[in-house]
DRENTI-474243 format. One record per residue (C-alpha): residue number from 1; residue in one letter; x, y, z. Coordinates in steps of 0.05 Angstrom, whole numbers. Last residue first. Layout:
residues N
+-----+----+--------+--------+--------+
!   i ! aa !      x !      y !      z !
+-----+----+--------+--------+--------+
! NUM !  A !      X !      Y !      Z !
...
+-----+----+--------+--------+--------+
This chain:
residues 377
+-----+----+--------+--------+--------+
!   i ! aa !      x !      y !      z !
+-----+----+--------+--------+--------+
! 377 !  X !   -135 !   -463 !    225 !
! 376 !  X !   -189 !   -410 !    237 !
! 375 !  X !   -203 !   -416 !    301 !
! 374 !  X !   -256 !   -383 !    343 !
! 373 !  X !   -265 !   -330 !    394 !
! 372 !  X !   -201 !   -301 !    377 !
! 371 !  X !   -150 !   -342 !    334 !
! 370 !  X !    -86 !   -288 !    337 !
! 369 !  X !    -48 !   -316 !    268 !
! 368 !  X !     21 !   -278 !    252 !
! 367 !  X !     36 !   -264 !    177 !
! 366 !  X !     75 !   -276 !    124 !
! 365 !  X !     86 !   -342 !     90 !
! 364 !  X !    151 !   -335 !     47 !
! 363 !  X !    189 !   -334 !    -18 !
! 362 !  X !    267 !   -344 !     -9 !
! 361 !  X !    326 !   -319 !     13 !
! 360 !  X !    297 !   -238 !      5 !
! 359 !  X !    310 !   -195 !    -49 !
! 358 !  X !    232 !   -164 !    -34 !
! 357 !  X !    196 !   -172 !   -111 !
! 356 !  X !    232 !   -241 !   -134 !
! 355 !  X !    236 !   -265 !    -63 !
! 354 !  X !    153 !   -257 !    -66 !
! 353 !  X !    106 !   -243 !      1 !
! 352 !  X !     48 !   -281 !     -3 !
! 351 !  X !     74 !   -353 !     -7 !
! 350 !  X !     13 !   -398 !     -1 !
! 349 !  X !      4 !   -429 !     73 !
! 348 !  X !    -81 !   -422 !     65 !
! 347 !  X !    -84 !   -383 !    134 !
! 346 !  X !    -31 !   -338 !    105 !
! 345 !  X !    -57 !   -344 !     32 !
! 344 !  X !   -129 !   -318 !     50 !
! 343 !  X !    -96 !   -263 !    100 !
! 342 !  X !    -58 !   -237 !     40 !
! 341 !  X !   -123 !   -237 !      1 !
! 340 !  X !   -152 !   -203 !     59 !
! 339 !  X !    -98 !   -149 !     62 !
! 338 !  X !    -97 !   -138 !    -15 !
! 337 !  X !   -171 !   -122 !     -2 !
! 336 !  X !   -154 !    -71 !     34 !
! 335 !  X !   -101 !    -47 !     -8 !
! 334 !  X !   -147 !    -47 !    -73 !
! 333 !  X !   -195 !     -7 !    -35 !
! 332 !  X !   -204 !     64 !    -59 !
! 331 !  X !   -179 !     45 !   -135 !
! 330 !  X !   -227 !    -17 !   -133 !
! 329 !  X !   -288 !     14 !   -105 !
! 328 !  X !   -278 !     76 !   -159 !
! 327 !  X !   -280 !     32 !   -217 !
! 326 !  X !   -212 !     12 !   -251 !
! 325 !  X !   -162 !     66 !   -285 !
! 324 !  X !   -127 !     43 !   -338 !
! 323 !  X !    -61 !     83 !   -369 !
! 322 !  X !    -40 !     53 !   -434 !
! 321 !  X !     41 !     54 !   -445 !
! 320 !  X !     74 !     68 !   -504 !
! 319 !  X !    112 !    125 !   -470 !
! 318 !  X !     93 !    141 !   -400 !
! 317 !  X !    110 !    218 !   -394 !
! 316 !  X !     40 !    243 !   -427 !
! 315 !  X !     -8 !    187 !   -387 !
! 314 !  X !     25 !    202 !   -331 !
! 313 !  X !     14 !    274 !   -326 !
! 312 !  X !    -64 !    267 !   -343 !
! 311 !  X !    -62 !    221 !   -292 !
! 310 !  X !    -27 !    272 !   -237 !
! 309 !  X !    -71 !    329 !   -263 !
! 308 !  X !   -141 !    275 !   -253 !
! 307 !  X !   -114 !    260 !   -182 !
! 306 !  X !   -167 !    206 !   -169 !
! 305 !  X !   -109 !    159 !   -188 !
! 304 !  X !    -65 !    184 !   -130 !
! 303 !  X !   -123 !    144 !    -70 !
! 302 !  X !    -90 !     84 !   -105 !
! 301 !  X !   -101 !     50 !   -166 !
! 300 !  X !    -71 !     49 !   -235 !
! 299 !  X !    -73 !    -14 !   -279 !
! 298 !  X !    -15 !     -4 !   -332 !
! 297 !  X !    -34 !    -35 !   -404 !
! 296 !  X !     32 !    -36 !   -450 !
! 295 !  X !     42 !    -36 !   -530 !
! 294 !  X !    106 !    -68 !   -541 !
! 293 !  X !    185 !    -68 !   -545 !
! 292 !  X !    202 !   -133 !   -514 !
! 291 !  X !    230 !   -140 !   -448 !
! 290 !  X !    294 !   -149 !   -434 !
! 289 !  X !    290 !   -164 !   -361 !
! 288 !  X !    339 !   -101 !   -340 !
! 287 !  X !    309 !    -48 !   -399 !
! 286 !  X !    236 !    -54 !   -395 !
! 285 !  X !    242 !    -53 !   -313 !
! 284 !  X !    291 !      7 !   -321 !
! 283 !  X !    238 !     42 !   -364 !
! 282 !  X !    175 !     30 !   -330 !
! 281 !  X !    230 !     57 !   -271 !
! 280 !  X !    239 !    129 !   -312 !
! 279 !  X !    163 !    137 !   -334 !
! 278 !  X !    149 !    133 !   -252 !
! 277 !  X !    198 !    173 !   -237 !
! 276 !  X !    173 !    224 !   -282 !
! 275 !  X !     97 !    217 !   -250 !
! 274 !  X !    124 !    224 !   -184 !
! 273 !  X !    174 !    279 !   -202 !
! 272 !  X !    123 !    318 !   -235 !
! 271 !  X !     65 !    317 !   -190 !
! 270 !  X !    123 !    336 !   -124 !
! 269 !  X !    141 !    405 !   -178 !
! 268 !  X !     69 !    424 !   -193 !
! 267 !  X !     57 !    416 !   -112 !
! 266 !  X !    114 !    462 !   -103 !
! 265 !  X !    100 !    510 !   -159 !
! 264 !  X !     27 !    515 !   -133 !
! 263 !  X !     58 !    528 !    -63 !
! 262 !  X !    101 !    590 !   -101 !
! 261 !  X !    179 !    591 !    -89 !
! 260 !  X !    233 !    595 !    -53 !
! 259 !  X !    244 !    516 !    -30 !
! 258 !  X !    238 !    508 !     37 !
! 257 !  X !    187 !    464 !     51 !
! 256 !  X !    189 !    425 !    -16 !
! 255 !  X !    271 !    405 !      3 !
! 254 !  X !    247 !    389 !     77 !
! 253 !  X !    196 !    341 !     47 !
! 252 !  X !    246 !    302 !     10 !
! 251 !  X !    297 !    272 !     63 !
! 250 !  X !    271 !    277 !    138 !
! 249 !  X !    201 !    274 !    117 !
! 248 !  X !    204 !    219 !     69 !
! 247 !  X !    261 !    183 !    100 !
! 246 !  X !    215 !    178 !    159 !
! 245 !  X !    159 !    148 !    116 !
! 244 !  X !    213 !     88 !     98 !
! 243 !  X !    219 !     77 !     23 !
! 242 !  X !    230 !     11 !    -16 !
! 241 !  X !    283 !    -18 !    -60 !
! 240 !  X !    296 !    -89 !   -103 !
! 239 !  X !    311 !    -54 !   -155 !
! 238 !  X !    364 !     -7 !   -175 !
! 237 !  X !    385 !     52 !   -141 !
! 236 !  X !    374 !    127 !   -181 !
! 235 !  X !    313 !    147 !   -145 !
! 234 !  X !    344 !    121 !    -88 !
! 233 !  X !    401 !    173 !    -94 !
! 232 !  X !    373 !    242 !    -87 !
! 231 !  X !    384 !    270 !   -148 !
! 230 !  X !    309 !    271 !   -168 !
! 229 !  X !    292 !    319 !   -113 !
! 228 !  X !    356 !    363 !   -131 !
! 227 !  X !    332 !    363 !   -200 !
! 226 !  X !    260 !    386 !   -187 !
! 225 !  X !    288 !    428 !   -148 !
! 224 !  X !    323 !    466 !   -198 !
! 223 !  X !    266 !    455 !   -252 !
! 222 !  X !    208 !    489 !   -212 !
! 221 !  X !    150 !    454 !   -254 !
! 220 !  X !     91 !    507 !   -258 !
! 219 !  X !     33 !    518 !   -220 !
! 218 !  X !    -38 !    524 !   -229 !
! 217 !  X !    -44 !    443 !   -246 !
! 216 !  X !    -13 !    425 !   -181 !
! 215 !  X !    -75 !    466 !   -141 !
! 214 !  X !   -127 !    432 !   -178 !
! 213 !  X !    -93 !    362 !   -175 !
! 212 !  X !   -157 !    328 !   -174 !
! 211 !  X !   -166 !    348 !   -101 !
! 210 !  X !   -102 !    369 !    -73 !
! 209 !  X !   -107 !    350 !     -3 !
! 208 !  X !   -132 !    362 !     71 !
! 207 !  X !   -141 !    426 !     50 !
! 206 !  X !   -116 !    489 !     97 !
! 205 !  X !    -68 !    514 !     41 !
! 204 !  X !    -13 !    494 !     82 !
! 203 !  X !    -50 !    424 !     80 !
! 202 !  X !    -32 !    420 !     10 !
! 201 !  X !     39 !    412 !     17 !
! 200 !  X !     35 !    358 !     70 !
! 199 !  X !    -26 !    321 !     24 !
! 198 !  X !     19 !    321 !    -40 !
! 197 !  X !     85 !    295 !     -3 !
! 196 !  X !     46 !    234 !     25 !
! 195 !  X !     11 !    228 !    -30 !
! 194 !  X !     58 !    210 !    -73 !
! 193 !  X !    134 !    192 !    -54 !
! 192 !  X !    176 !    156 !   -103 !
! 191 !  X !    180 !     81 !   -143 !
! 190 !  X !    173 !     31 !    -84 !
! 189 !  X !    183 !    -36 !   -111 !
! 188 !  X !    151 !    -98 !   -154 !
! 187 !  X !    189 !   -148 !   -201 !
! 186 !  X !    135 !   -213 !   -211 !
! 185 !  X !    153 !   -280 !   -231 !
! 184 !  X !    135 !   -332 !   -271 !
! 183 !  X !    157 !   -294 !   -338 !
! 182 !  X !    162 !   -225 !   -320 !
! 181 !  X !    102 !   -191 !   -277 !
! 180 !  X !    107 !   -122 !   -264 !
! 179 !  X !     91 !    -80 !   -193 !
! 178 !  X !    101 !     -8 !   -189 !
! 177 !  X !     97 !     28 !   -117 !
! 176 !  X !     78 !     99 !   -101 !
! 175 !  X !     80 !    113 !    -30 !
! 174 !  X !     35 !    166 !     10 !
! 173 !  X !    -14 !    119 !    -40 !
! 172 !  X !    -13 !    114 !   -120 !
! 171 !  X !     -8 !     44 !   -139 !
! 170 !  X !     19 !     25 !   -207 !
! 169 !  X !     11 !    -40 !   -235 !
! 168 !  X !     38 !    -59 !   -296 !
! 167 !  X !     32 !   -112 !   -355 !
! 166 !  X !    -42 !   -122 !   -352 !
! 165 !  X !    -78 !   -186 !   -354 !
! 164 !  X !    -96 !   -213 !   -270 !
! 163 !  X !   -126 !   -172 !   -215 !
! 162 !  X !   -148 !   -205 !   -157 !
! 161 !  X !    -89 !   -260 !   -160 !
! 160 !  X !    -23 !   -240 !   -186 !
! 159 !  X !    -41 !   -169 !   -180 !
! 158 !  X !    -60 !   -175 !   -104 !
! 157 !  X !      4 !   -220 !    -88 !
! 156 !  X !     44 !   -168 !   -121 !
! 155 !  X !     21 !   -118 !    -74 !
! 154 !  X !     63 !   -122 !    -14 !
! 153 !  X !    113 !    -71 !    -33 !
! 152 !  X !    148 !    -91 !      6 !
! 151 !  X !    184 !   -129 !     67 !
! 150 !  X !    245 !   -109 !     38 !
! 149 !  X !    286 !   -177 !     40 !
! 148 !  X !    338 !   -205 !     87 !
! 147 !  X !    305 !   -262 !    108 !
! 146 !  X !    287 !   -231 !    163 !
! 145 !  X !    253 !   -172 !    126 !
! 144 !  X !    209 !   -225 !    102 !
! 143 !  X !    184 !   -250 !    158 !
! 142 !  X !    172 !   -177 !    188 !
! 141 !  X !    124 !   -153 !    132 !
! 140 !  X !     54 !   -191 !    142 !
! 139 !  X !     43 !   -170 !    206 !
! 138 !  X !    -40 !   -193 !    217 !
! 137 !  X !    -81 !   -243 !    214 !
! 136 !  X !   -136 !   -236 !    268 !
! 135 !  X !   -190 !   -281 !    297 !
! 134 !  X !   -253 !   -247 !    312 !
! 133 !  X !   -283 !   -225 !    380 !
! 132 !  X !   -272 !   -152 !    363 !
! 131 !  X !   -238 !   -136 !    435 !
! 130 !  X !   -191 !   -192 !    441 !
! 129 !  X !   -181 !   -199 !    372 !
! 128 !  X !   -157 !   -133 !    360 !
! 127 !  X !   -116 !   -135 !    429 !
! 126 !  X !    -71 !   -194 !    401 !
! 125 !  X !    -59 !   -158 !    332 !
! 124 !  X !    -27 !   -102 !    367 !
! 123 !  X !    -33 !    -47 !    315 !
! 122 !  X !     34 !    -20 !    296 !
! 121 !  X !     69 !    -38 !    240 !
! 120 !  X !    145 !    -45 !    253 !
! 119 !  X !    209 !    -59 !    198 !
! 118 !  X !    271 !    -82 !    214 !
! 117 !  X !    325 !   -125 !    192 !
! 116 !  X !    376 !    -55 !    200 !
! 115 !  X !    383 !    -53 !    119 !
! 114 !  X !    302 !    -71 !    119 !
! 113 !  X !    291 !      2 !    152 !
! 112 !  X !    213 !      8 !    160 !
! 111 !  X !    188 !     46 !    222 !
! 110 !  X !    121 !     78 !    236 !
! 109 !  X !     75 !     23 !    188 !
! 108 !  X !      3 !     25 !    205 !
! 107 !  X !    -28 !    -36 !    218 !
! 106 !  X !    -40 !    -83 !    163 !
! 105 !  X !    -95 !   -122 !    193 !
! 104 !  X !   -132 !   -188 !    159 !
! 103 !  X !   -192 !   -194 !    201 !
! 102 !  X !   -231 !   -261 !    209 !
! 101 !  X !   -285 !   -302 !    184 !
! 100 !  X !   -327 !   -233 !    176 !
!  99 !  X !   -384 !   -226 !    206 !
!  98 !  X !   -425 !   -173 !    167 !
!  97 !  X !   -491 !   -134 !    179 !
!  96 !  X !   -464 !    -70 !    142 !
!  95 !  X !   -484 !    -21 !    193 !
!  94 !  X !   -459 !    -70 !    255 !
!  93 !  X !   -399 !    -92 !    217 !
!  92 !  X !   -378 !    -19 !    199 !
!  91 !  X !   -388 !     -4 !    271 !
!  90 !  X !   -345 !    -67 !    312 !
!  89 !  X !   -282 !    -55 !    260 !
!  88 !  X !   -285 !     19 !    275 !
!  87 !  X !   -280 !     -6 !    343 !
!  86 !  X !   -233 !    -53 !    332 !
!  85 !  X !   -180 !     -7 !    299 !
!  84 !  X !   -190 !     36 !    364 !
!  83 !  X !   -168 !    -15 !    403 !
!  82 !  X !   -109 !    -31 !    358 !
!  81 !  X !    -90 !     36 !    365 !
!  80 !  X !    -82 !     50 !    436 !
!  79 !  X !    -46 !    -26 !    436 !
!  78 !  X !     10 !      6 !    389 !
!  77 !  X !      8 !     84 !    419 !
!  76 !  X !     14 !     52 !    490 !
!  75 !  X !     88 !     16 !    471 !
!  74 !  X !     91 !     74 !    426 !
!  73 !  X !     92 !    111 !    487 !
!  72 !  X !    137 !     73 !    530 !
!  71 !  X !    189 !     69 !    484 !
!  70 !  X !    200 !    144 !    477 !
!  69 !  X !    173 !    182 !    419 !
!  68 !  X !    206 !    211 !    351 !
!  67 !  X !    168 !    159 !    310 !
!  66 !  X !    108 !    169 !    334 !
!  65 !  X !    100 !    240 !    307 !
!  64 !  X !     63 !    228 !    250 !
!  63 !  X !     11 !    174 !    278 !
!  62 !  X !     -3 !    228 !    344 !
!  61 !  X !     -8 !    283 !    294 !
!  60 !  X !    -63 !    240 !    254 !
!  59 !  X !    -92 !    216 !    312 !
!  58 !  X !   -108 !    279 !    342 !
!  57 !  X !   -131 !    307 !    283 !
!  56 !  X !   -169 !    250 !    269 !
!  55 !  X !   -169 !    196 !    222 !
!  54 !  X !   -214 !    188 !    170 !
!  53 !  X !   -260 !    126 !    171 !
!  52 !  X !   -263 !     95 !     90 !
!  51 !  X !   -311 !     39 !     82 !
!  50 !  X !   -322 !    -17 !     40 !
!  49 !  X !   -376 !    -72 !     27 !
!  48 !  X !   -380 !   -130 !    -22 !
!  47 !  X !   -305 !   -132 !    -43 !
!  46 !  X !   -314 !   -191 !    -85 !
!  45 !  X !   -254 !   -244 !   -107 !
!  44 !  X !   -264 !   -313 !   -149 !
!  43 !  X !   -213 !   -369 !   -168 !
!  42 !  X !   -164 !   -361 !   -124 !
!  41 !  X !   -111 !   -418 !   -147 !
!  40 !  X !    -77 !   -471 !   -108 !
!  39 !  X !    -57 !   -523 !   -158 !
!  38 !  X !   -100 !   -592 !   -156 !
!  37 !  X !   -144 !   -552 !   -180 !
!  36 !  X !   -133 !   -536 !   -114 !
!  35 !  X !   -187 !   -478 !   -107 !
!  34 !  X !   -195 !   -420 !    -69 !
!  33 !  X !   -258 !   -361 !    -57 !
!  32 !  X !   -245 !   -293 !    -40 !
!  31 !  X !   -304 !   -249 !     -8 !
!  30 !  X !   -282 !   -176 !     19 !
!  29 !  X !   -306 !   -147 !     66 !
!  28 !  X !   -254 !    -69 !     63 !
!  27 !  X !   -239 !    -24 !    113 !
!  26 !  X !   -197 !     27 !    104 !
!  25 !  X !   -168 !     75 !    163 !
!  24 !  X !   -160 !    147 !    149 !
!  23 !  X !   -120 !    198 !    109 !
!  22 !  X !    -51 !    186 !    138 !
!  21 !  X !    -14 !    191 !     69 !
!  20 !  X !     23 !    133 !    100 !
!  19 !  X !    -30 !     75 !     88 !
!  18 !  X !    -73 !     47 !    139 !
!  17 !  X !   -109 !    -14 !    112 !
!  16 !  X !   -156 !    -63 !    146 !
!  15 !  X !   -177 !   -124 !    108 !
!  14 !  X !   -242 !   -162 !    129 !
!  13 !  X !   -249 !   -223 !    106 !
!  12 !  X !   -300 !   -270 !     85 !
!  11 !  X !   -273 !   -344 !     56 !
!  10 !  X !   -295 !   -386 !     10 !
!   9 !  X !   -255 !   -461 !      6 !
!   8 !  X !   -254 !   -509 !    -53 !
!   7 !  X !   -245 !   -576 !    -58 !
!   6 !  X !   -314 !   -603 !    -70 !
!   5 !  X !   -349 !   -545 !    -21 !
!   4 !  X !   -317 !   -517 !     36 !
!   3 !  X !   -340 !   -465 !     75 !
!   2 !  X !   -284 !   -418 !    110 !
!   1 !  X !   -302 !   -412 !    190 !
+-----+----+--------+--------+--------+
């Protein structure tokens, strides 16, 4: 249970994180303390261990393919992989001699279609607690969605509170997203595919990516499809917008696939549209609030900012705008530990999923509570 000292509460959390690049399973213990001062603020955040357990083959194609399965097995696939969540969970606690006060899960995402009220992360938080022990806080997105918003991004609560003083965010996953805060509120949405494109492209090499953009920087932009990429038309829709991972492969990956030209050209090409997208929406955020014309800092995490070509990229198409990279912890994690901040509010009752970001009614408290072995409200 959280300890509580004069007002304020510390909590230790484990957020789990499975992102759509399908790389692996983070796990983050993470310590976040809150005050009411007499304001709810979080006044101090640690990740003090971290791991990252790649998927397997078998899980990986099993993860891809989900979508295009009968009822009955994702019904299997969703308490399959909640078990298998808590056994990662039960290791990285035994070699890191944690108890966490519970688990904030994200579960991985295999439908998202907000214009149908629907999105689905998959992890049955019931069984994770059931195996584990701990309590679990987990589907963060589906509150939202009901209220007619986009469930995502998500990460707006993390920049409010973990990582305060720039004027962008950036996260580079399978999904890049952009976050900004105007005024009291913050503008966030999915900018374009990342890794998720990358990884696909370079795993017909035999890699299981494109480390530091190696392969992307021996090619050359193909400009016809980078044009037919970029005229696809949510990469011309205003905000508030996200991506769906089946969109992704249905949409833009066939158009990499089958385009006539080299691999290198083809990861060149995915590097530039990402990075040009990105420029373009910095833009459109600059240009809708009426922001004024300044020097910007732009935090960049993600498993993307270890892409030194993709950076370098970035850097050169994002006018007037400083590109900062955080330590290695925080680019790897930042999502995990977004998921135990997001935990932290839910238990807390803060708002950690924004109208302002999602177009939804109103600001809301996301996520479902499973108590475990013990309560923790």
């Amino acid at each position: 249970m959280a300890k509580t000292t004069r007002g304020s509460r510390k909590y230790q959390v484990l957020g789990l994180m499975s992102g759509s690049s399908l790389d692996g399973l983070d796990l983050a213990f993470c310590e976040i303390q809150v005050e009411y001062k007499p304001d709810f603020a979080v006044t101090h955040s640690e990740i003090l261990a971290a791991a990252t357990v790649p998927f397997s083959e078998q899980w990986q194609v099993r993860l891809k393919n989900l979508p295009e399965q009968n009822a009955l097995t994702f019904a299997k696939t969703n308490t399959y992989f909640a078990h298998y969540a808590a056994d990662l969970v039960k290791d990285f606690c035994i070699k890191n001699k944690v108890k966490p006060d519970f688990i904030a899960a994200h579960g991985h995402t295999i439908f998202h279609q907000p214009e149908n009220f629907l999105t689905v992360q998959i992890g049955d938080g019931a069984a994770l607690a059931a195996k584990t022990g701990y309590p679990v806080v987990c589907d963060f997105r589906t509150h939202d969605v009901a209220l007619h918003g986009e469930g995502t991004p998500l990460a707006p609560a993390a920049d409010r509170w973990l990582y305060p003083g720039y004027d962008f965010y950036l996260n580079l996953g399978g999904i890049a997203n952009i976050s900004c805060k105007v005024e009291d509120k913050f503008i966030a949405f999915d900018t374009a595919p990342a890794n998720q494109v990358f990884n696909a492209l370079a795993n017909l090499t035999g890699a299981e990516y494109d480390a530091n953009g190696t392969l992307a920087a021996a090619g050359q932009v193909a400009a016809d499809l980078l044009n037919v990429v970029h005229a696809l038309p949510y990469f011309s829709a205003n905000y508030p917008k996200s991506l769906d991972n089946t969109w992704i492969r249905n949409q833009v990956l066939p158009l990499y696939f089958s385009a006539q030209i080299s691999l290198n050209d083809k990861i060149r090409t995915a590097v530039e549209q990402t990075a040009a997208q990105t420029a373009v929406e910095i833009k459109r955020v600059i240009d809708r609030e009426n922001l004024p014309q300044k020097k910007r800092r732009m935090l960049v995490t993600g498993g993307g900012a270890l892409n030194g070509f993709l950076v370098k990229r970035l850097r050169e198409l994002c006018e007037n705008t400083e590109i900062v990279l955080p330590s290695h912890l925080i680019i790897n994690f930042k999502e995990a530990a977004l998921m135990a901040l997001l935990g932290v509010l839910r238990v807390e009752n803060q708002p950690n999923c924004y109208a302002s970001v999602t177009g939804s009614k109103y600001d809301s408290i996301g996520g479902a509570i499973y108590q475990g072995r013990k309560k923790i409200i």
